[in-house]
N, C-alpha and C positions, 0 to 999 in steps of 0.2 A: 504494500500500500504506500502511494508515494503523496498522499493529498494528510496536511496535517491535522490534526483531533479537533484544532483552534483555530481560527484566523488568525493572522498576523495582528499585531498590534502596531496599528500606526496613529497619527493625531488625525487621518479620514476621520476613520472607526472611533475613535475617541470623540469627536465631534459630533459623530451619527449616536453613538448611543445616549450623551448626552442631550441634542434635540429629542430623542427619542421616549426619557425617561429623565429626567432633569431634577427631580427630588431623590430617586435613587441615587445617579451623579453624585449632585452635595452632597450628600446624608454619606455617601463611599467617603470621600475626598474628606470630609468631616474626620470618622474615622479613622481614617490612613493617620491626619495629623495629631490626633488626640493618641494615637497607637504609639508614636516614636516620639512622643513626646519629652523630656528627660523628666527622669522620675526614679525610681530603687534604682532602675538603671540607666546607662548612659543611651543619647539615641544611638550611637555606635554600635554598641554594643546589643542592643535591639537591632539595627541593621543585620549586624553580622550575623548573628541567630536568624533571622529571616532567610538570610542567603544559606546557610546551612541547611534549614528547614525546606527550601525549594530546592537543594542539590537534594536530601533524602528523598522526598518526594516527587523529583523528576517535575515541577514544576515548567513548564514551556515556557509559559509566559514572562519567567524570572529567567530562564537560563539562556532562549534567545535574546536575551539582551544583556548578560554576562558571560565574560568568560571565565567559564568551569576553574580554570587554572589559576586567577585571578584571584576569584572567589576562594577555594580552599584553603590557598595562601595567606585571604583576609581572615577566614575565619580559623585558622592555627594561628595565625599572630595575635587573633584575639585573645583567645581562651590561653595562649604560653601569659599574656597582659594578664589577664586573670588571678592566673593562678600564682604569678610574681615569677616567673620564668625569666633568666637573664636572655635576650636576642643573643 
């Protein structure tokens, strides 16, 4: 099968869903910034777990638009920060 599970994510489609459904839109977007907000934890740190949490789960829509290798890198130099790990 060569056609993907998701659409691609572009600012079109970003645009259409939002004329589409525009209190879902806000009420997401709302969300998102209340989610990475700094709080127990840093937003960094909430970043990095996010990208961690879409490598586990094979998230398309996080991982077409990171690189995998990038990504793991962020997320071991997080958690060595963490845990007090000298670089």
């Amino acid at each position: 099968m060569t056609e993907d599970m998701f659409p691609k994510a572009t600012a079109d489609l970003a645009k259409r869903r939002k004329s589409l459904a525009p209190e879902v839109a806000s009420t997401f977007h709302d969300f998102s910034k209340a989610v990475f907000r700094e709080g127990a934890l840093s937003r960094k740190h909430k970043q990095l777990i996010a990208v961690a949490v879409a490598h586990v789960i094979q998230c398309p829509s996080v991982l077409g638009r990171v690189n995998v290798v990038l990504a793991l890198a962020l997320v071991a130099a997080g958690f060595m920060l963490v845990r007090g790990t000298p670089w």
